[in-house]
Each structure stands twice: as C-alpha cells, then as structure tokens.
mmJSON file of the N, C-alpha and C atoms, coordinates in Angstrom:
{"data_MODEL":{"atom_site":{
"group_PDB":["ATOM","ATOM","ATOM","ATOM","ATOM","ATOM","ATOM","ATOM","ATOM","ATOM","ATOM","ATOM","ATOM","ATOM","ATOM","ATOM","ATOM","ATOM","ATOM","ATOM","ATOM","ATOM","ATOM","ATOM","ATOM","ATOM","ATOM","ATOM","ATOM","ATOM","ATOM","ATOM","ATOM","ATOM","ATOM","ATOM","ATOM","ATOM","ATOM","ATOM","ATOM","ATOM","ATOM","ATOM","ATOM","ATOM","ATOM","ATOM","ATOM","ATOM","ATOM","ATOM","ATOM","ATOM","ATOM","ATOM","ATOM","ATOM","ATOM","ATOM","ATOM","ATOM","ATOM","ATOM","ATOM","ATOM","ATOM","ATOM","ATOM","ATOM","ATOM","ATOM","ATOM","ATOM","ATOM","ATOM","ATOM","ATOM","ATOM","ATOM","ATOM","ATOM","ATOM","ATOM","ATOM","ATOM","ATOM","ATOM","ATOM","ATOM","ATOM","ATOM","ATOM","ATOM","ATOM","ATOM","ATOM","ATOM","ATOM","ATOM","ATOM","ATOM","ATOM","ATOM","ATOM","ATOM","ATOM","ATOM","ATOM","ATOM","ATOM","ATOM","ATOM","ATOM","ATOM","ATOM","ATOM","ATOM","ATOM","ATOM","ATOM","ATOM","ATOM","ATOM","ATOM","ATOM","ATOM","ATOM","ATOM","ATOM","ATOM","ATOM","ATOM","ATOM","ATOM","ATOM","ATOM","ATOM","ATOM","ATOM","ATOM","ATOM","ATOM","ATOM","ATOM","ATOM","ATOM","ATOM","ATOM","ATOM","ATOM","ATOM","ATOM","ATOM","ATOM","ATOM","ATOM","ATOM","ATOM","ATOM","ATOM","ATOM","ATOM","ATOM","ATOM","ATOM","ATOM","ATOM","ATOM","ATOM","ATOM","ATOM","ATOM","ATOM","ATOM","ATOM","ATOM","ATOM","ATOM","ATOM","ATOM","ATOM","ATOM","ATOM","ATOM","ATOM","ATOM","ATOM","ATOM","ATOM","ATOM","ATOM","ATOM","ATOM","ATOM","ATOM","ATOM","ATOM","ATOM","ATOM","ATOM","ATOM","ATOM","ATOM","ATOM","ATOM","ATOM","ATOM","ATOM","ATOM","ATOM","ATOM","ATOM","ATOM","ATOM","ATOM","ATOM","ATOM","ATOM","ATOM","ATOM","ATOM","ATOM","ATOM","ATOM","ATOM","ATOM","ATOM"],
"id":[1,2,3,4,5,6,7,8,9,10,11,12,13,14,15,16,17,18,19,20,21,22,23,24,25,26,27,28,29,30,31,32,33,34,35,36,37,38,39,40,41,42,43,44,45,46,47,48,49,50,51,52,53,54,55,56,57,58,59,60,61,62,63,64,65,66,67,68,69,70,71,72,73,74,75,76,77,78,79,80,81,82,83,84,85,86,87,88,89,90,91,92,93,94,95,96,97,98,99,100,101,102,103,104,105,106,107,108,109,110,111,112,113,114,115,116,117,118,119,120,121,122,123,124,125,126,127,128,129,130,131,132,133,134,135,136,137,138,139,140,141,142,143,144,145,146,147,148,149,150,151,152,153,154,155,156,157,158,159,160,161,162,163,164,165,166,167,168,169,170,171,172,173,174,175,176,177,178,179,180,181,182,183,184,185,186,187,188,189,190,191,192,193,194,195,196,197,198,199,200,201,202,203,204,205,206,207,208,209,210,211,212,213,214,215,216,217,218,219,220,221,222,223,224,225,226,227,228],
"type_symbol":["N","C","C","N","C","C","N","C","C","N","C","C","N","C","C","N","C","C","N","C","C","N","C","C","N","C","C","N","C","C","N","C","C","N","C","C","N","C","C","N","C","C","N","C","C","N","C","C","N","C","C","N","C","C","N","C","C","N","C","C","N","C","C","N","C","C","N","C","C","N","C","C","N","C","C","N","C","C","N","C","C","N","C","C","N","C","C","N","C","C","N","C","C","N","C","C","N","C","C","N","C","C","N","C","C","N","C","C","N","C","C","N","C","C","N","C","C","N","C","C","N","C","C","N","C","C","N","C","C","N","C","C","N","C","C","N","C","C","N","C","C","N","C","C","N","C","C","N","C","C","N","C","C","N","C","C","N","C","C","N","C","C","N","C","C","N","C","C","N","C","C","N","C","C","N","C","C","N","C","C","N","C","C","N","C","C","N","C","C","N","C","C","N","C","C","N","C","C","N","C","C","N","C","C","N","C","C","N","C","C","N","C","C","N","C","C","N","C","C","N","C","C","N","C","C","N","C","C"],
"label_atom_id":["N","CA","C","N","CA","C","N","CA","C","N","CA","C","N","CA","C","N","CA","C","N","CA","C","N","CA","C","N","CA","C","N","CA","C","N","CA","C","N","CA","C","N","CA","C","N","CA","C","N","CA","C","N","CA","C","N","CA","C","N","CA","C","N","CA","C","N","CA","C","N","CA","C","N","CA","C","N","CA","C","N","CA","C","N","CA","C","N","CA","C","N","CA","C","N","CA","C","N","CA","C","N","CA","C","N","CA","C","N","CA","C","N","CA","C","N","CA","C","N","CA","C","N","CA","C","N","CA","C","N","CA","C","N","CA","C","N","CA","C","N","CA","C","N","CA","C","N","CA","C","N","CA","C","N","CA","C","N","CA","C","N","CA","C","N","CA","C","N","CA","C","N","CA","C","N","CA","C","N","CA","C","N","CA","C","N","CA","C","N","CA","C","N","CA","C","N","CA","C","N","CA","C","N","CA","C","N","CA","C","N","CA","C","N","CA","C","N","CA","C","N","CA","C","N","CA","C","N","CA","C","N","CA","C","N","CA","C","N","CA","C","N","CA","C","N","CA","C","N","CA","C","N","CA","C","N","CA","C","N","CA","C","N","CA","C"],
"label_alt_id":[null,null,null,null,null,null,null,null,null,null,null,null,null,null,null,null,null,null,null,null,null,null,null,null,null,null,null,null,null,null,null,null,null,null,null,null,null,null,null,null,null,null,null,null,null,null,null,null,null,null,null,null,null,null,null,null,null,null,null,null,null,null,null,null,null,null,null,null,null,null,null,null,null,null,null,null,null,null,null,null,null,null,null,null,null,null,null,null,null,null,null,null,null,null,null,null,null,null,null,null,null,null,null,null,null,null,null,null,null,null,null,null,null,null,null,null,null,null,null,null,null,null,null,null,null,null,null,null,null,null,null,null,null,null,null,null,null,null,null,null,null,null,null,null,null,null,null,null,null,null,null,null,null,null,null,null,null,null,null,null,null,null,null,null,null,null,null,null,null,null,null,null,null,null,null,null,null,null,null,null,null,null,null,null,null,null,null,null,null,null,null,null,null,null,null,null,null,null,null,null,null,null,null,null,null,null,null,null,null,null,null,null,null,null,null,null,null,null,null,null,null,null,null,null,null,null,null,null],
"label_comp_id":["UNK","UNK","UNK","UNK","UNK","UNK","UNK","UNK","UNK","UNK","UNK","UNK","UNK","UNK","UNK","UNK","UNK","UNK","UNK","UNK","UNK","UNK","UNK","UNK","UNK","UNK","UNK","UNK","UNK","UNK","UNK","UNK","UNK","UNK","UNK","UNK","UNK","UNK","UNK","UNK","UNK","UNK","UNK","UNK","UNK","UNK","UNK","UNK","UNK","UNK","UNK","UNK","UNK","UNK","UNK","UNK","UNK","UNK","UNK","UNK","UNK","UNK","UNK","UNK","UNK","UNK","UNK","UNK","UNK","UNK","UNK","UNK","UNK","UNK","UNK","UNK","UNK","UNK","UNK","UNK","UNK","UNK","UNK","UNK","UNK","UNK","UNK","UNK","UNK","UNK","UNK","UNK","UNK","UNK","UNK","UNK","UNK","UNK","UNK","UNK","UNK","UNK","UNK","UNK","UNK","UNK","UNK","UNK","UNK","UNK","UNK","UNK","UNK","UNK","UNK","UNK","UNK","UNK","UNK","UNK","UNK","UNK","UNK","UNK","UNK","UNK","UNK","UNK","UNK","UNK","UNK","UNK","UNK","UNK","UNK","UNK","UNK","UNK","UNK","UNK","UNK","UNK","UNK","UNK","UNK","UNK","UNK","UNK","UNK","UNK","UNK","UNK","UNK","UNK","UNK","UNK","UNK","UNK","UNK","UNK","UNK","UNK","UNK","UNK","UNK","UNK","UNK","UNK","UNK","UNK","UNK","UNK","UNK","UNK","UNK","UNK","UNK","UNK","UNK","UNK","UNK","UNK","UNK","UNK","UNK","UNK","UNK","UNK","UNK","UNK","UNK","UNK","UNK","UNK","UNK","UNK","UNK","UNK","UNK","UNK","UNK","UNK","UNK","UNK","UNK","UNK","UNK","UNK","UNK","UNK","UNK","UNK","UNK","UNK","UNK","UNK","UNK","UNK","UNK","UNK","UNK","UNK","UNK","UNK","UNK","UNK","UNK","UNK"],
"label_asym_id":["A","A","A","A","A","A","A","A","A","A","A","A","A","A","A","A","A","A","A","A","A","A","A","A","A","A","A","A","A","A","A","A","A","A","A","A","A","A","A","A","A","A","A","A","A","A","A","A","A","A","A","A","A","A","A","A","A","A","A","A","A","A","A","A","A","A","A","A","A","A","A","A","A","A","A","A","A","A","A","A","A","A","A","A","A","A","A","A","A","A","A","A","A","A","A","A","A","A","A","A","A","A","A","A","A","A","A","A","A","A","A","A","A","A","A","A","A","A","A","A","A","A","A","A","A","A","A","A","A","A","A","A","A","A","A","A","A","A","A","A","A","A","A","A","A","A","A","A","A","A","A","A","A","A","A","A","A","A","A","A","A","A","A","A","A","A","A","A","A","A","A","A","A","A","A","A","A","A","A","A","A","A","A","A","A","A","A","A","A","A","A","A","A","A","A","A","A","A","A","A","A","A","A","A","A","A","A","A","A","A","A","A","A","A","A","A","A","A","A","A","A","A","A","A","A","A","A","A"],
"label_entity_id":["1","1","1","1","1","1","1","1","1","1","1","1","1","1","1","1","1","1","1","1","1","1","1","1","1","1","1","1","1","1","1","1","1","1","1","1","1","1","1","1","1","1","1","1","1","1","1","1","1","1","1","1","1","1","1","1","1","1","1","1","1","1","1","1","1","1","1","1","1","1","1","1","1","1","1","1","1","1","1","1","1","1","1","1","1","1","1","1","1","1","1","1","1","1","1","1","1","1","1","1","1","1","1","1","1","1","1","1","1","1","1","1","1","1","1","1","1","1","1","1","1","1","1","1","1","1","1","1","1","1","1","1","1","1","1","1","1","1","1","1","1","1","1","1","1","1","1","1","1","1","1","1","1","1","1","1","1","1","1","1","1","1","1","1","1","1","1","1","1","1","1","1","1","1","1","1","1","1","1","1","1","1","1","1","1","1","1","1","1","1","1","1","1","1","1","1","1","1","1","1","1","1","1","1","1","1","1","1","1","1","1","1","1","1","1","1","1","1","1","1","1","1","1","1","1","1","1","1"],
"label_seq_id":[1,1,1,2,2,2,3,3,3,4,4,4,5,5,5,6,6,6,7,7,7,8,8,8,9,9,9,10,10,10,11,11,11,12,12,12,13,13,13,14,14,14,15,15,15,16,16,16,17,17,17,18,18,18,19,19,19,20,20,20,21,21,21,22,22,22,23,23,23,24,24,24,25,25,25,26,26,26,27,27,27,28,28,28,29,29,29,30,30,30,31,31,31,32,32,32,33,33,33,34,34,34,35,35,35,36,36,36,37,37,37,38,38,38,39,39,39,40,40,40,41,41,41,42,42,42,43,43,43,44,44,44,45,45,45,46,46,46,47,47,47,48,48,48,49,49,49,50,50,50,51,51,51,52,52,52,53,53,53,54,54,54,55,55,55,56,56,56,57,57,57,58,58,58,59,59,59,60,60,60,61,61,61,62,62,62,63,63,63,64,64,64,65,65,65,66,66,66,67,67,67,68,68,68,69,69,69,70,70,70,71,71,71,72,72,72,73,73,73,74,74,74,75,75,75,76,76,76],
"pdbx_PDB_ins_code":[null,null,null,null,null,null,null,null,null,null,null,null,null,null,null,null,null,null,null,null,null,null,null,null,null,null,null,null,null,null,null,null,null,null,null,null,null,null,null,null,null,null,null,null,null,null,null,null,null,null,null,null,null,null,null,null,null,null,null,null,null,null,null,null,null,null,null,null,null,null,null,null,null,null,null,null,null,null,null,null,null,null,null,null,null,null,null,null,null,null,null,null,null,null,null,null,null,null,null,null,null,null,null,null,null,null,null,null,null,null,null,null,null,null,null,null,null,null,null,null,null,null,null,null,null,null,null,null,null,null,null,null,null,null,null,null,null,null,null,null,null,null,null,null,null,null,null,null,null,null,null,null,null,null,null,null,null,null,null,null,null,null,null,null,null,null,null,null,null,null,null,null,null,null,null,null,null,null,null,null,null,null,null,null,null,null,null,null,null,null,null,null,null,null,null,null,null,null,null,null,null,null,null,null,null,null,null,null,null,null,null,null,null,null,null,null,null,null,null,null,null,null,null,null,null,null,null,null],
"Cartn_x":[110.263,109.726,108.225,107.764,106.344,105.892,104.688,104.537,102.89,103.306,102.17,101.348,100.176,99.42,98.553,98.512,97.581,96.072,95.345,93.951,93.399,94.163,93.226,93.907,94.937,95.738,96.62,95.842,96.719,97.963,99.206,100.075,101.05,102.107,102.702,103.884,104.085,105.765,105.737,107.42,107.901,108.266,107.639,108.529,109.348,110.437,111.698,111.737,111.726,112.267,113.315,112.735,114.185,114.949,116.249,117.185,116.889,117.883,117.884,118.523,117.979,118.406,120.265,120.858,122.445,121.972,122.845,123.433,124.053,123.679,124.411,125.638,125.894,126.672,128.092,127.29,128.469,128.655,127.501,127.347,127.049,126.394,126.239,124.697,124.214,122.667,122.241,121.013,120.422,118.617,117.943,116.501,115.908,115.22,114.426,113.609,112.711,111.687,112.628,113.79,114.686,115.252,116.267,117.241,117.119,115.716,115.976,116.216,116.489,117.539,116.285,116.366,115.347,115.953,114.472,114.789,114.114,114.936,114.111,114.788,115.12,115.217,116.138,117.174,117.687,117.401,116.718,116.144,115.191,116.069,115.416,116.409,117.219,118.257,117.657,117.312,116.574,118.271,117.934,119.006,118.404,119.386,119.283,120.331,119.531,120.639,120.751,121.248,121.327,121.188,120.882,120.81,121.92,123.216,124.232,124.769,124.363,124.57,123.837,122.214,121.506,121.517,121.996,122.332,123.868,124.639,125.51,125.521,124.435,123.762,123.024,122.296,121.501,122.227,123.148,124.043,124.548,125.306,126.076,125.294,124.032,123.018,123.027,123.003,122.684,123.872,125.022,125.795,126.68,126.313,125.973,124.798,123.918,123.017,122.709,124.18,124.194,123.113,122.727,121.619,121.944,121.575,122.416,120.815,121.799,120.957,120.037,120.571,119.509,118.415,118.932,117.503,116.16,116.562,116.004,115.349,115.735,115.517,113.549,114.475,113.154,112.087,112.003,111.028,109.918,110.586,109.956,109.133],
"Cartn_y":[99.708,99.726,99.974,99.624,99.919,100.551,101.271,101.802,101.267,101.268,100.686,101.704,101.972,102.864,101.985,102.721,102.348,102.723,102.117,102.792,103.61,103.02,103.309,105.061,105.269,106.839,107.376,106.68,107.277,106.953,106.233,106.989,106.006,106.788,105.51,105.444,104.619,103.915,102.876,102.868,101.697,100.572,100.135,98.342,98.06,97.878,97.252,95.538,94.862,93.81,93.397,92.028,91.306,91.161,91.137,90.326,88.808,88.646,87.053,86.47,85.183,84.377,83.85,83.751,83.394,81.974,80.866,79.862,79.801,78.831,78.503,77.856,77.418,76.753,77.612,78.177,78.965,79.85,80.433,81.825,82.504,82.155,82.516,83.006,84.493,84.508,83.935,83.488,82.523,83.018,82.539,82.614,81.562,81.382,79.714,80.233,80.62,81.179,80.43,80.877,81.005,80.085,79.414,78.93,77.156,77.119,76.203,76.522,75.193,75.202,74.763,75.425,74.589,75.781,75.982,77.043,75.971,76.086,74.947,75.448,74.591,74.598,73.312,74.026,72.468,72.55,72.089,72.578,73.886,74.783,75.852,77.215,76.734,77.521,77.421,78.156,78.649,78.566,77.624,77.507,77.749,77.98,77.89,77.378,76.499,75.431,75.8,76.55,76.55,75.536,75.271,74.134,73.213,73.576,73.144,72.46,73.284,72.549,71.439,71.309,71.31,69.66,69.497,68.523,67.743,68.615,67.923,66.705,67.971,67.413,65.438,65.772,64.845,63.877,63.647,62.894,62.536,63.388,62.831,61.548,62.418,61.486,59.906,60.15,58.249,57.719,58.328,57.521,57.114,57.731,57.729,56.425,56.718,55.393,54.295,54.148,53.16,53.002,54.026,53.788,53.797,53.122,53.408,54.14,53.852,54.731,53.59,52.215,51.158,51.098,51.474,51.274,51.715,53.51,54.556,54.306,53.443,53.291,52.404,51.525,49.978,50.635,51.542,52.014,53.087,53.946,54.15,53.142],
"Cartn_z":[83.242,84.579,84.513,85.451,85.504,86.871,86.725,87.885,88.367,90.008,90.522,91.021,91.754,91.866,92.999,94.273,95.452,95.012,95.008,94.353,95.817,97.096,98.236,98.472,97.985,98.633,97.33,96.562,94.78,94.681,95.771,95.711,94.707,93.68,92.957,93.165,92.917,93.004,91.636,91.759,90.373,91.034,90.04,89.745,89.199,89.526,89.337,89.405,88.356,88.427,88.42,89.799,90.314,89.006,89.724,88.62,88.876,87.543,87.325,88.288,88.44,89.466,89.102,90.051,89.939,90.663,89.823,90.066,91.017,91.841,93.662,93.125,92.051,92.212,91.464,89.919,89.111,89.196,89.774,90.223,88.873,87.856,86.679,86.175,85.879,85.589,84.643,85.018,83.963,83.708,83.204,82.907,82.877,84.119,84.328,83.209,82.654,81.643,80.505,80.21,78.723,78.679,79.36,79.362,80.228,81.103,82.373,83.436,83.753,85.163,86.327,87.458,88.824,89.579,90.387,91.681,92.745,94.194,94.785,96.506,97.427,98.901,99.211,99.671,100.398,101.967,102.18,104.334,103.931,104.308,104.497,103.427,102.888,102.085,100.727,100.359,98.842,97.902,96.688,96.137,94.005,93.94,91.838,91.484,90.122,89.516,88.232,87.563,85.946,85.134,83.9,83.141,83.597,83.07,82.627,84.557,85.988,86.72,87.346,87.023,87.281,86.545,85.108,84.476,85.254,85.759,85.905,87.636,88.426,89.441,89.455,88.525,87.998,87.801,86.78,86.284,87.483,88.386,89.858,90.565,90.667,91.413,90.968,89.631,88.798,89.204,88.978,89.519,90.938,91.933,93.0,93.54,92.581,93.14,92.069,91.097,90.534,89.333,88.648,87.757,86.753,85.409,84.252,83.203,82.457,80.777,80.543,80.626,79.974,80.938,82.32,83.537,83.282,82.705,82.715,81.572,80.448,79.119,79.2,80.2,80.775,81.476,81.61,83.077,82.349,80.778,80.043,79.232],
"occupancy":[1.0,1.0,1.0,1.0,1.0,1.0,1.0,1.0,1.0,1.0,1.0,1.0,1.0,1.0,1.0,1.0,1.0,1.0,1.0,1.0,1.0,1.0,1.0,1.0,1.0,1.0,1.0,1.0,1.0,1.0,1.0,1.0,1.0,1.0,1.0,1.0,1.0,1.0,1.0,1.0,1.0,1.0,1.0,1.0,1.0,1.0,1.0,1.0,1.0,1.0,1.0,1.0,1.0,1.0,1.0,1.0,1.0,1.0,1.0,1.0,1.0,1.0,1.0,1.0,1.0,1.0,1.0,1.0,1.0,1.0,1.0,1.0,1.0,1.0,1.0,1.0,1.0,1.0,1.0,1.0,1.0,1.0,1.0,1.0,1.0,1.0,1.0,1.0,1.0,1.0,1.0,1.0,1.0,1.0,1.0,1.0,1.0,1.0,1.0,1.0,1.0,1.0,1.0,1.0,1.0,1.0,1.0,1.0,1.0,1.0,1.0,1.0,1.0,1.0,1.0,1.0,1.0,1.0,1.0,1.0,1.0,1.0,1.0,1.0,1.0,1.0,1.0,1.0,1.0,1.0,1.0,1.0,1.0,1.0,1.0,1.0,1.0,1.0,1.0,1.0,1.0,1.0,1.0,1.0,1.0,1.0,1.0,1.0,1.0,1.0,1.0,1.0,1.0,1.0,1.0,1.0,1.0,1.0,1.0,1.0,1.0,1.0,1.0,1.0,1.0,1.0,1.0,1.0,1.0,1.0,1.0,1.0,1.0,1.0,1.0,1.0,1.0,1.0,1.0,1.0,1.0,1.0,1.0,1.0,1.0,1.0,1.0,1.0,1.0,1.0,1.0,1.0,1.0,1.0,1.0,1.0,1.0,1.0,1.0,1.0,1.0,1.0,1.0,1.0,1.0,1.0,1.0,1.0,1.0,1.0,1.0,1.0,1.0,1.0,1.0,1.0,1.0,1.0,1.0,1.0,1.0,1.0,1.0,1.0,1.0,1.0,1.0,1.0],
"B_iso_or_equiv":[0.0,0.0,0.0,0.0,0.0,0.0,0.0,0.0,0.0,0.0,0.0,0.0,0.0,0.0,0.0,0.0,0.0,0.0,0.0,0.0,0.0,0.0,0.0,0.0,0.0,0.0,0.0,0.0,0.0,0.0,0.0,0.0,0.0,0.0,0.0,0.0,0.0,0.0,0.0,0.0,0.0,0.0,0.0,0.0,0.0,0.0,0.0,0.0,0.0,0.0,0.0,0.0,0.0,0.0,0.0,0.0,0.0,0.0,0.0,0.0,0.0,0.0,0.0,0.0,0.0,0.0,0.0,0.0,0.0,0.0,0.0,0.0,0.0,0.0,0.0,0.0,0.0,0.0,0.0,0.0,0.0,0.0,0.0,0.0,0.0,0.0,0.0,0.0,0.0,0.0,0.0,0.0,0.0,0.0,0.0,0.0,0.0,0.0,0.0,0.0,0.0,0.0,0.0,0.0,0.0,0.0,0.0,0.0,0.0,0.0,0.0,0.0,0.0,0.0,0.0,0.0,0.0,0.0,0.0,0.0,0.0,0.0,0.0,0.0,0.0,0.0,0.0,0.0,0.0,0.0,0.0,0.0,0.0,0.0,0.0,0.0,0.0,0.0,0.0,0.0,0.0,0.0,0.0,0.0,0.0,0.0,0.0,0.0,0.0,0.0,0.0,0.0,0.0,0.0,0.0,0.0,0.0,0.0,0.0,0.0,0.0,0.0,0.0,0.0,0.0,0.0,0.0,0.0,0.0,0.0,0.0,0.0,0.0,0.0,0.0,0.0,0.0,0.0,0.0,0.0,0.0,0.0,0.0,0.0,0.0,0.0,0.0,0.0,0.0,0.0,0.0,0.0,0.0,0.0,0.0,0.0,0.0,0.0,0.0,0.0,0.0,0.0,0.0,0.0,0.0,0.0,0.0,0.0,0.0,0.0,0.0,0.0,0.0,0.0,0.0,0.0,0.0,0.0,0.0,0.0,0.0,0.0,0.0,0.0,0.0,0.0,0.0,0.0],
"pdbx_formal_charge":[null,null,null,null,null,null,null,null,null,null,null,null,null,null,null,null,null,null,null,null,null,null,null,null,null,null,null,null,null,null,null,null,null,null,null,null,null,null,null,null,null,null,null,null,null,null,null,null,null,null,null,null,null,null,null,null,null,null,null,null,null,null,null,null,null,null,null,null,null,null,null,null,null,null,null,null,null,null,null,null,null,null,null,null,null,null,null,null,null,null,null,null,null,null,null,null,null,null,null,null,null,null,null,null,null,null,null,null,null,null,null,null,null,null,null,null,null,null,null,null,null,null,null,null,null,null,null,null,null,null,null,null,null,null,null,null,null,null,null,null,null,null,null,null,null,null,null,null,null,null,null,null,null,null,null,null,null,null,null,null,null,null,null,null,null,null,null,null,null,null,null,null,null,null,null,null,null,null,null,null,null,null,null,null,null,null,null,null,null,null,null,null,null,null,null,null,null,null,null,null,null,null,null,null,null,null,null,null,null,null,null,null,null,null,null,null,null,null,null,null,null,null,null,null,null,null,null,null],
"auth_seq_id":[1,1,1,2,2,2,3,3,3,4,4,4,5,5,5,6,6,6,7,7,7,8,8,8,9,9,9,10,10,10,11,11,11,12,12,12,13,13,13,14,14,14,15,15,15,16,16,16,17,17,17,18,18,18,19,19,19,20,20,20,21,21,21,22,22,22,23,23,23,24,24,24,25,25,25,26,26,26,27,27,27,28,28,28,29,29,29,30,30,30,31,31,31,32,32,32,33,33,33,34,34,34,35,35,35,36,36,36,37,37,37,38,38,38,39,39,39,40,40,40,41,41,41,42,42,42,43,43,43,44,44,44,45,45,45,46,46,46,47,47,47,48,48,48,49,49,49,50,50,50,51,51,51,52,52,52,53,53,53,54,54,54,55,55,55,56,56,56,57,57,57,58,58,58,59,59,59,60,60,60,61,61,61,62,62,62,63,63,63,64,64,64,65,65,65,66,66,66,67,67,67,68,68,68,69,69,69,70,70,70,71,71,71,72,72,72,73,73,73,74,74,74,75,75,75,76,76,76],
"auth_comp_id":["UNK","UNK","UNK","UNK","UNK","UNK","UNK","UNK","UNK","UNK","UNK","UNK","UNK","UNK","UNK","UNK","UNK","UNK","UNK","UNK","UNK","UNK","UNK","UNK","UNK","UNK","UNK","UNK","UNK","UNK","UNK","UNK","UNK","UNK","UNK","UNK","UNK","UNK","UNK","UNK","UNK","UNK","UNK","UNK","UNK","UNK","UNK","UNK","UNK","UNK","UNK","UNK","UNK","UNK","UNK","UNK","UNK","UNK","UNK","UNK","UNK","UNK","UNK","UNK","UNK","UNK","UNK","UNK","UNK","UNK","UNK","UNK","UNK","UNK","UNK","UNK","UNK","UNK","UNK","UNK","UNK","UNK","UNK","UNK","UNK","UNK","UNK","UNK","UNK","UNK","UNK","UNK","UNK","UNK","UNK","UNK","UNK","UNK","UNK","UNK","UNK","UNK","UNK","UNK","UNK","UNK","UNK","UNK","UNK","UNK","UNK","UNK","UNK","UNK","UNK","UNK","UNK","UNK","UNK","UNK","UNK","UNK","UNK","UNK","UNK","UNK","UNK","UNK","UNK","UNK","UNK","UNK","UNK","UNK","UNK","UNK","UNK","UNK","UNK","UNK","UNK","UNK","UNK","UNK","UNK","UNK","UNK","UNK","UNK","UNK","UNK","UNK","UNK","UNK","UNK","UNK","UNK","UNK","UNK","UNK","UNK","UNK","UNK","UNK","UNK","UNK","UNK","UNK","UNK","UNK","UNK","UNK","UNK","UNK","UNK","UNK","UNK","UNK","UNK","UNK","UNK","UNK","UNK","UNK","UNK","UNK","UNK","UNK","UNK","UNK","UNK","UNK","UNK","UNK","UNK","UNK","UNK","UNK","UNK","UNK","UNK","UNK","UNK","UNK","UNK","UNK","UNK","UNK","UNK","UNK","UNK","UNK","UNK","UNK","UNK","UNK","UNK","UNK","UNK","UNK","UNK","UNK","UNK","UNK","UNK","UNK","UNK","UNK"],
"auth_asym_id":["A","A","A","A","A","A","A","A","A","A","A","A","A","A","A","A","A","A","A","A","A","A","A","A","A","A","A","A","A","A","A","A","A","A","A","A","A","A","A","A","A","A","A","A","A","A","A","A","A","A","A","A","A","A","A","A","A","A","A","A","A","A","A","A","A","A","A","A","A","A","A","A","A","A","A","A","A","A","A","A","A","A","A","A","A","A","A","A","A","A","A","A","A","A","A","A","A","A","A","A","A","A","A","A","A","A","A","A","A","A","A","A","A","A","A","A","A","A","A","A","A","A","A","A","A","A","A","A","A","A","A","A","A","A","A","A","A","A","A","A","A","A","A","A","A","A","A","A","A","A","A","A","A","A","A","A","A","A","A","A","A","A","A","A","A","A","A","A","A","A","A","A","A","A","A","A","A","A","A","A","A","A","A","A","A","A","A","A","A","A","A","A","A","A","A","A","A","A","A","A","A","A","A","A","A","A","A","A","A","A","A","A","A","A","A","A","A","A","A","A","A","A","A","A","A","A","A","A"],
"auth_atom_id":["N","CA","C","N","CA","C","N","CA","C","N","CA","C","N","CA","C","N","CA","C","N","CA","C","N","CA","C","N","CA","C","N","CA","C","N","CA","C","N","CA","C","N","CA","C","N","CA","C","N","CA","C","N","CA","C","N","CA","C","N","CA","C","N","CA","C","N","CA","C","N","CA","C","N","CA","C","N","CA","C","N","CA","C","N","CA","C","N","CA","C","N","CA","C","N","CA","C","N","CA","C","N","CA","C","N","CA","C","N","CA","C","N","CA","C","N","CA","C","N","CA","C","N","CA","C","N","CA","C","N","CA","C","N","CA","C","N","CA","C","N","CA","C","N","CA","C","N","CA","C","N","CA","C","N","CA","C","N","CA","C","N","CA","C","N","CA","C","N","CA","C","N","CA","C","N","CA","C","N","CA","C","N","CA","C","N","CA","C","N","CA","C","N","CA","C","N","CA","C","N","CA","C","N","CA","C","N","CA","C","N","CA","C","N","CA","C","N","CA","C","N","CA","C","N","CA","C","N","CA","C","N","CA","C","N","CA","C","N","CA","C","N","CA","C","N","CA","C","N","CA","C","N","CA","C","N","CA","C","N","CA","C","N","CA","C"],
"pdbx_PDB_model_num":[1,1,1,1,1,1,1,1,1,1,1,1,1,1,1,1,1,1,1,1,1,1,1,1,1,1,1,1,1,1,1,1,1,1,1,1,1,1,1,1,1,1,1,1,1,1,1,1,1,1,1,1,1,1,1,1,1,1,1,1,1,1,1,1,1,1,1,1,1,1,1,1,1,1,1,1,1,1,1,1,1,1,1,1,1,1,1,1,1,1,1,1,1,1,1,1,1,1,1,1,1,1,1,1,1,1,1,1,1,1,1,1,1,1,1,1,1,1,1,1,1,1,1,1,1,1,1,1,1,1,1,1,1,1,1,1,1,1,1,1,1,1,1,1,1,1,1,1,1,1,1,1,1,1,1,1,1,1,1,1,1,1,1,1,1,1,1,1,1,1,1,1,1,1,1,1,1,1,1,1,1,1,1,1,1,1,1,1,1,1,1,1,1,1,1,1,1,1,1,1,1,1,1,1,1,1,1,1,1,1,1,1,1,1,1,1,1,1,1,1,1,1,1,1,1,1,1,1]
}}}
C-alpha cells in the first residue's frame, strides 16, 4: 500500500489498489498489463473481456460477417 499525503493540510491516507478487473463475460480476474484482454463500453455499460473471451468474441464477429482467414491474409 502506499500512502498519500495532502501537501495543503498534511493529512494522510492509503492507497489501496483496485482489484483486477473481472471478465463480463467469465467472470474471471485477469491483468490487462499481464495477460491482455480489452476494457471498453457498450453504450454506456463499462465492460472487460479477458484474452481467452475477448478472442472468442472476435472470432464470433468474422463469422457473423462472413470473413475468412484468406480475406484477412489479402488485406495484409
């Protein structure tokens, strides 16, 4: 922990860091820093995707809108 200090009235208090963000989807903690994943907003709902859902998201999407591996391959 660390402690903070008001310079204007001395006065201190600790810092506690947040925990890790949980997966909206697995509900699983993860470390965007360590591990990946995406923190982001759907509207106005603050959401986290872990690697592993975050990949599986992605993947949904291509095929959903019909995209393949060779598309993605051409465009590089």
């Amino acid at each position: 922990m660390t402690k903070i200090i008001n310079i204007h009235t001395g006065e201190e208090r600790e810092y506690i860091k947040p925990p890790e963000p949980e997966c909206s989807i697995c509900e699983s903690e993860f470390s965007l820093e360590e591990e990946g994943g995406t923190k982001g907003y759907f509207g106005i709902l603050p959401v986290w995707f872990c690697p592993f859902c975050l990949s599986s998201i992605l993947d949904m999407a291509k095929q959903l809108l019909d995209i393949s591996d060779d598309e993605e391959e051409k465009e590089e």
